[in-house]
N, CA, C and O of each residue as an XYZ file, in Angstrom:
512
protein
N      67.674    166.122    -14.548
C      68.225    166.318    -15.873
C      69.717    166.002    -15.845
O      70.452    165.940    -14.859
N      70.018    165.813    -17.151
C      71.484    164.977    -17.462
C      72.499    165.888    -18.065
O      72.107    166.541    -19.033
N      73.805    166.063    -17.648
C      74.065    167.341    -18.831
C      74.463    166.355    -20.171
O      75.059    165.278    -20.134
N      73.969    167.036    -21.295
C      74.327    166.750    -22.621
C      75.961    167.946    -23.186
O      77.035    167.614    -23.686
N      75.652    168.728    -22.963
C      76.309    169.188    -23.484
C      78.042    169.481    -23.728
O      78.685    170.027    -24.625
N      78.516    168.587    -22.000
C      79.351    168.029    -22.411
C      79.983    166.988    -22.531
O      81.085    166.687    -22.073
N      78.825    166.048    -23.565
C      78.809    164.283    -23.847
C      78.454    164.370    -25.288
O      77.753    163.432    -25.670
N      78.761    165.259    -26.181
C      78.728    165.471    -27.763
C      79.369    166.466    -28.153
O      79.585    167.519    -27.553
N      79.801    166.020    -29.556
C      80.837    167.348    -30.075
C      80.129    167.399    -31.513
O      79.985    166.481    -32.320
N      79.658    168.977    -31.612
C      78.653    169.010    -32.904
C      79.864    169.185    -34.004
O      81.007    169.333    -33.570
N      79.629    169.171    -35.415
C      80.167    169.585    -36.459
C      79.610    169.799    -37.390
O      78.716    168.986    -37.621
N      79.778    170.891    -38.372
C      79.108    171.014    -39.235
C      79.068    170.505    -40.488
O      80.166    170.628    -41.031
N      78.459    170.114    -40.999
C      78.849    169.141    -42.609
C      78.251    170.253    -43.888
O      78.907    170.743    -44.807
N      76.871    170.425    -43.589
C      76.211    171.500    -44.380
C      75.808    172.810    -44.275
O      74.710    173.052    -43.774
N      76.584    173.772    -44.701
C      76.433    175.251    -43.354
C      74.816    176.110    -44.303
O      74.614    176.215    -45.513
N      74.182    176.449    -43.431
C      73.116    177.052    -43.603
C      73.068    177.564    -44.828
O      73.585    178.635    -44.510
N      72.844    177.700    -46.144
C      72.165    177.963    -47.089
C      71.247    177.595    -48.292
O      71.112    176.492    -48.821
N      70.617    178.840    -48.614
C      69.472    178.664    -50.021
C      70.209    177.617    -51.124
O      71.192    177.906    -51.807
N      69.497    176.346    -51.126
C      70.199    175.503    -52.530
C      69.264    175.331    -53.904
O      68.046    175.288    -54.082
N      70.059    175.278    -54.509
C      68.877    175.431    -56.110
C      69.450    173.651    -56.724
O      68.852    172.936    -57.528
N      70.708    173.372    -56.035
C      71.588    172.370    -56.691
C      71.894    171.368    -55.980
O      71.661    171.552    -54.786
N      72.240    170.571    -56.188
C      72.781    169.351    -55.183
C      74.392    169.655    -54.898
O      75.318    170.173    -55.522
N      74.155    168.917    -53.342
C      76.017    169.491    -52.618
C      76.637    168.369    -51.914
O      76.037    167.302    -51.784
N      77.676    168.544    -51.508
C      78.214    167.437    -50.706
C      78.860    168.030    -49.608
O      79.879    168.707    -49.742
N      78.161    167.746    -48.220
C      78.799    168.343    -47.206
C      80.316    168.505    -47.085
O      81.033    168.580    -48.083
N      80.833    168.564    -45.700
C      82.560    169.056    -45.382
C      82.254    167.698    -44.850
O      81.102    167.411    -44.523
N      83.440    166.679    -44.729
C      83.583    165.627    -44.184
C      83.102    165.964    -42.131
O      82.669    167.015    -41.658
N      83.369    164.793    -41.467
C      82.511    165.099    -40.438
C      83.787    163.593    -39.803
O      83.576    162.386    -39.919
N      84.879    164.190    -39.246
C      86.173    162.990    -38.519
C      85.377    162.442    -37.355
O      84.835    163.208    -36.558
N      85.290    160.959    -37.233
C      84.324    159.951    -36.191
C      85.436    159.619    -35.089
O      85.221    159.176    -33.961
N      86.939    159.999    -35.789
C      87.592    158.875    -34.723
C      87.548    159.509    -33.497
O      87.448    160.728    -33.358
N      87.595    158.996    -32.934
C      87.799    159.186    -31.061
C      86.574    158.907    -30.167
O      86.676    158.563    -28.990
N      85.317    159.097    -30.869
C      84.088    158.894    -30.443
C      83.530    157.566    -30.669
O      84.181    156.670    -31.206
N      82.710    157.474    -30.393
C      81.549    155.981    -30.250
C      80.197    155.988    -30.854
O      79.479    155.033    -31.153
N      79.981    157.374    -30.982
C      78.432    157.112    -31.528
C      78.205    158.927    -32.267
O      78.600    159.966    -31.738
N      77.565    158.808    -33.405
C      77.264    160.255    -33.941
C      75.933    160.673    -34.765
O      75.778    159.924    -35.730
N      75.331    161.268    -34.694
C      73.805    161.532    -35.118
C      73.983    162.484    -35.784
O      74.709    163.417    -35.440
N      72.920    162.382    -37.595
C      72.977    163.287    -38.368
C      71.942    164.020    -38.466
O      70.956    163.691    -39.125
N      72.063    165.234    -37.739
C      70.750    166.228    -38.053
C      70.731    166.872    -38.722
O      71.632    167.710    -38.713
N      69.400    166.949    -40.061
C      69.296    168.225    -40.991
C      67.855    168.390    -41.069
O      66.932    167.576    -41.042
N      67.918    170.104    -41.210
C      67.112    170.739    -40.471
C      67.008    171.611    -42.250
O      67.924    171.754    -43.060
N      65.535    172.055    -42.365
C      65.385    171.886    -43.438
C      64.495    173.103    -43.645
O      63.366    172.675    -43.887
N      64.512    174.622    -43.657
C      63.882    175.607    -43.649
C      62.606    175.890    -45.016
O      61.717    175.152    -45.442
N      63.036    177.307    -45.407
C      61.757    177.334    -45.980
C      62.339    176.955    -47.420
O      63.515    177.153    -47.726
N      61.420    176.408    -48.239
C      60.951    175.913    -49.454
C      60.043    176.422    -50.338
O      58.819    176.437    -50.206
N      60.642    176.802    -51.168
C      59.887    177.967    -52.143
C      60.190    176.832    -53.118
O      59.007    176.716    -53.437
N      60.643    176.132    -53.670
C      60.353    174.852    -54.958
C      61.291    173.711    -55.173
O      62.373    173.804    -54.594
N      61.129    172.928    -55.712
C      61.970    171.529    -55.797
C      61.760    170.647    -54.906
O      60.811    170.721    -54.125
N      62.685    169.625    -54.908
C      62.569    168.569    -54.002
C      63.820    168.486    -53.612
O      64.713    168.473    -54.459
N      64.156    168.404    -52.000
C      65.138    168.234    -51.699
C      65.377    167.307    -50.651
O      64.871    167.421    -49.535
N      66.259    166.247    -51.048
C      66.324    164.363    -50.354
C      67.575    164.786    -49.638
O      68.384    165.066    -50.522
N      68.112    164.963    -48.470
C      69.313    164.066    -47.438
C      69.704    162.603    -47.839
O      69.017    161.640    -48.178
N      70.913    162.760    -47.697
C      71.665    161.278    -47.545
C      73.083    161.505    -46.331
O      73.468    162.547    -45.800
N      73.593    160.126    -46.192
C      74.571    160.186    -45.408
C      75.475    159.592    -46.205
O      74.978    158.776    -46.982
N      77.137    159.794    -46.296
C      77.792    158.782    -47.296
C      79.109    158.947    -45.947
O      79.339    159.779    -45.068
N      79.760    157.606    -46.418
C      81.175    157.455    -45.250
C      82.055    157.166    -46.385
O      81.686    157.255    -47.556
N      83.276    156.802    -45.994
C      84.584    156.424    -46.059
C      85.499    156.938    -45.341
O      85.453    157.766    -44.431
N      86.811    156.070    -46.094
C      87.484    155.675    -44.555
C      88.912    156.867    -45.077
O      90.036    156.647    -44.627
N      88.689    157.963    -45.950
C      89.570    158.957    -46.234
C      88.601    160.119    -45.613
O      87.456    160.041    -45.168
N      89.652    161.421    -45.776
C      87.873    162.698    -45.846
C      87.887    163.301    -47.040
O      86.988    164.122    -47.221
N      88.866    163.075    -48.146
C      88.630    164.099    -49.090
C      87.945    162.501    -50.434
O      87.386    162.872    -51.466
N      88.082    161.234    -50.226
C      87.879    160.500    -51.489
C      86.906    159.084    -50.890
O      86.504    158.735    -49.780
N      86.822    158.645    -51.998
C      86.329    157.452    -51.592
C      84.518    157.278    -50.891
O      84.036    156.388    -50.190
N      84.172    157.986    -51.209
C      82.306    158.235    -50.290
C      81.560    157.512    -51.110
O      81.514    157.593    -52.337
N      80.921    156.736    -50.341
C      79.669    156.407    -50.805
C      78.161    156.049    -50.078
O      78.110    155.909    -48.856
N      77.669    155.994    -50.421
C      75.927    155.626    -49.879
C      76.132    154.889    -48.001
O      76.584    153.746    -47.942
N      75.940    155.286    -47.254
C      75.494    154.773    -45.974
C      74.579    153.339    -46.395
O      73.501    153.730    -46.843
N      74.632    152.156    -46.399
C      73.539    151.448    -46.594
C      72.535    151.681    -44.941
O      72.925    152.165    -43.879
N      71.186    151.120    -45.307
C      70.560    151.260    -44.640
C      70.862    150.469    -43.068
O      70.370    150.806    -41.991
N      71.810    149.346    -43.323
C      71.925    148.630    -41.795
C      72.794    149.331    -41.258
O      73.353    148.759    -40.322
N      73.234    150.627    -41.529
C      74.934    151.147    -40.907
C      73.831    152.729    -39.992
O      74.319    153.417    -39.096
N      72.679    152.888    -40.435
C      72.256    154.154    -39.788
C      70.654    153.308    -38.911
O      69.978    152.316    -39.182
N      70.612    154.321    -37.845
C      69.128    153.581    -36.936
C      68.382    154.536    -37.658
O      69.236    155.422    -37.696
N      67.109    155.149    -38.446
C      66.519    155.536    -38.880
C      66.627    155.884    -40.336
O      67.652    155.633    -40.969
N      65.440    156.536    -40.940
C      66.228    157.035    -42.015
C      65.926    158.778    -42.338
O      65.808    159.719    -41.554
N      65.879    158.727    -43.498
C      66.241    160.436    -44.437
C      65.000    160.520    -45.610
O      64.864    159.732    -46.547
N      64.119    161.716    -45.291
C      63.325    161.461    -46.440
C      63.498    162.927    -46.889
O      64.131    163.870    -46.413
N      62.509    162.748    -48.250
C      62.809    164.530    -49.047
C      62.208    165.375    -48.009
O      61.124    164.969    -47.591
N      62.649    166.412    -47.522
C      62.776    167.357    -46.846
C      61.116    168.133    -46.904
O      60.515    168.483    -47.920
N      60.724    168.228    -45.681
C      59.553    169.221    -45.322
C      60.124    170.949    -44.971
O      61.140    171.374    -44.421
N      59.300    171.419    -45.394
C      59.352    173.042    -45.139
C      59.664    172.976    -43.285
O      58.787    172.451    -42.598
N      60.834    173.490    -42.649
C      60.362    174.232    -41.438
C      60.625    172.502    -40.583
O      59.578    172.325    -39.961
N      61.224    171.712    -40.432
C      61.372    170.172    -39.921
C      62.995    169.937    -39.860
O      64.068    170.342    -40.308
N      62.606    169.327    -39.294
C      64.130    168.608    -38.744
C      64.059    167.165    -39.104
O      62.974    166.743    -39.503
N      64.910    166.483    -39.031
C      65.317    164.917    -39.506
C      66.648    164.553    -38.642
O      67.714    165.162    -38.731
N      66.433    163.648    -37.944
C      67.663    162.536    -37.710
C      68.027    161.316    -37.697
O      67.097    160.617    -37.295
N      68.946    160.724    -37.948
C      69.661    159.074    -38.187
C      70.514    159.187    -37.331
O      71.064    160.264    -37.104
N      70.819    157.942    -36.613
C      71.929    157.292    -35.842
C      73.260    156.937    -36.777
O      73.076    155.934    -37.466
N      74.472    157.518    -36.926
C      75.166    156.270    -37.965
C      76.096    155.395    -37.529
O      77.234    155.834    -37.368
N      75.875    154.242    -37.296
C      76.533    153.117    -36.377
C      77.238    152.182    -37.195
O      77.268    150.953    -37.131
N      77.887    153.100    -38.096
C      79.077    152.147    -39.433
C      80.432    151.873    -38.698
O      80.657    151.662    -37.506
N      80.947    151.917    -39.370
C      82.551    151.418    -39.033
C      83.508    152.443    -40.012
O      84.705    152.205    -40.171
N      82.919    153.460    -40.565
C      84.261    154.188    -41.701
C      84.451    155.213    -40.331
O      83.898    155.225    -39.232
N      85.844    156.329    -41.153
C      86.289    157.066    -40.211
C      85.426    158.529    -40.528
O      85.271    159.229    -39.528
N      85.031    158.893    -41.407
C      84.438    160.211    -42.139
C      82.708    159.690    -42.473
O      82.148    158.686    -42.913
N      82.463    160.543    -42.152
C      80.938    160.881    -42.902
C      80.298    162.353    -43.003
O      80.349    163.281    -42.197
N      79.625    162.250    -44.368
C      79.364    163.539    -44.716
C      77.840    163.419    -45.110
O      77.243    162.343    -45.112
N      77.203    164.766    -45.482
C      75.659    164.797    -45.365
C      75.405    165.151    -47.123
O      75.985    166.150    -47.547
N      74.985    164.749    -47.607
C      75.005    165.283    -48.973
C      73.421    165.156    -49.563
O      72.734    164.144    -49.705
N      72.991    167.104    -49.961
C      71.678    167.360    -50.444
C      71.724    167.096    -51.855
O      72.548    167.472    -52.688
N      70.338    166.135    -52.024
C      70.142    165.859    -53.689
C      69.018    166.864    -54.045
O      67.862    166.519    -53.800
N      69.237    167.989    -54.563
C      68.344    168.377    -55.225
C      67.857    168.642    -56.587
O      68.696    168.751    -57.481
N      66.424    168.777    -56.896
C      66.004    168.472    -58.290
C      64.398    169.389    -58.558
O      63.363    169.208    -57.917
N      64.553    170.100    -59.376
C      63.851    170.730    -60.233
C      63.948    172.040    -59.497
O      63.068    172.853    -59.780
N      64.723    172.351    -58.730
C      65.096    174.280    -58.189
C      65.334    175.065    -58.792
O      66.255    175.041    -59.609
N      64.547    176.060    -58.576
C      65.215    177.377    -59.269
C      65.221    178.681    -58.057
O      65.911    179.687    -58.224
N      64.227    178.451    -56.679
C      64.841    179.614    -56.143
C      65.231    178.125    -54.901
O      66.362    178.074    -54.418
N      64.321    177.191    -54.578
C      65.270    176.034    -53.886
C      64.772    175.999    -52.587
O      63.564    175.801    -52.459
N      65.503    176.162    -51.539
C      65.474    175.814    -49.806
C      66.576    176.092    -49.267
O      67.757    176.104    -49.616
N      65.976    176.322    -48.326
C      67.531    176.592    -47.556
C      67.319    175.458    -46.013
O      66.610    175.436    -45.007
N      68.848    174.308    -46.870
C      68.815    173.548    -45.685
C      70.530    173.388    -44.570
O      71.465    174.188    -44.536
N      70.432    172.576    -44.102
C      71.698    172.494    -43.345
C      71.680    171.428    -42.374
O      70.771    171.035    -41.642
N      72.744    171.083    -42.503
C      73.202    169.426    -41.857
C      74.303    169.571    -40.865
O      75.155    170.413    -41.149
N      74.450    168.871    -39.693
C      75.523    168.845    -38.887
C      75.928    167.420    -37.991
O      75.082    166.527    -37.963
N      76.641    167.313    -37.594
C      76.935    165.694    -37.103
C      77.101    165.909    -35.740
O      78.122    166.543    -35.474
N      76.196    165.472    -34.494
C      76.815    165.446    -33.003
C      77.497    164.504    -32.767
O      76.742    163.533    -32.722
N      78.877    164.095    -32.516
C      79.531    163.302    -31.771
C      79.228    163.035    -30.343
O      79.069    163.888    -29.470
N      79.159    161.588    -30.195
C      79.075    161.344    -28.916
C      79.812    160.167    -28.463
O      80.638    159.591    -29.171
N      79.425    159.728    -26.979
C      80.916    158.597    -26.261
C      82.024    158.764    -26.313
O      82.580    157.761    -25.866
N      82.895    159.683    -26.698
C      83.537    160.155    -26.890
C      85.144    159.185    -26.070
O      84.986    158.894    -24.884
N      86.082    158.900    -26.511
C      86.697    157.663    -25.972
C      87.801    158.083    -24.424
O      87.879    157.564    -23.310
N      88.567    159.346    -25.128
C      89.009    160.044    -24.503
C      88.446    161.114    -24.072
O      87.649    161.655    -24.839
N      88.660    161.645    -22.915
C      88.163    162.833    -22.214
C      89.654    163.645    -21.607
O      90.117    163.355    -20.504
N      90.221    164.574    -22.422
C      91.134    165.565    -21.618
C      92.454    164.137    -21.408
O      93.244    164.089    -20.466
N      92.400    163.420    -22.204
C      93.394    162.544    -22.278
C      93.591    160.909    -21.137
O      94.465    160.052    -21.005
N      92.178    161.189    -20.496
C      91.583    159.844    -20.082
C      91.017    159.397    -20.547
O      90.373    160.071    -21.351
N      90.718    157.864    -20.493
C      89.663    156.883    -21.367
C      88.674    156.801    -20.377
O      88.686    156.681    -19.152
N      87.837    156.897    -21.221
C      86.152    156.761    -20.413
C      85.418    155.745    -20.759
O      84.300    155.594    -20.267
């Protein structure tokens, strides 16, 4: 076995809660790293439909939009009860964030999104 754990730096974009509404994660900073994977993990579901997306730009508070499909290795579908989901995102912006679309909720799901950084360029102020 390999250690992982210190060859990624997690962050959180979507912090664990019940949604009735659509949200837009906390930005998720890429620079220094090489490669970052978006996991959202998607609990229980009492009604609606609730879709993941990934959006970048190259600010963290402006400018976001849609990941096209050639910038991530997999994709994002509407969310299963109790499942997990991940994409590769292999773009070029400096920020990316996780943003839940949801539609027809009234008590909703409770989901949550986070970004692992990995390759990381510097290590403790060496290049790797």
């Amino acid at each position: 076995m390999k250690d992982l754990k210190n060859n990624i730096e997690p962050a959180l974009s979507l912090n664990p809660a019940a949604r009735t509404s659509s949200t837009n994660g906390a930005a998720v900073d890429l620079q220094g790293y090489e490669s970052a994977l978006v996991i959202v993990h998607c609990g229980a579901i009492t009604d609606g439909t609730h879709t993941p997306s990934v959006e970048h730009s190259d600010a963290s508070g402006s400018g976001y939009v849609a990941v096209p499909a050639a910038d991530l290795i997999g994709s994002l579908a509407a969310c299963s009860q109790n499942a997990i989901q991940s994409v590769s995102y292999i773009g070029a912006k400096r920020y990316i964030r996780v943003v839940m679309t949801v539609a027809g909720a009234t008590t909703g799901a409770v989901t949550e999104a986070m970004v692992a950084r990995g390759h990381e360029r510097h290590k403790g102020g060496v290049a790797v």
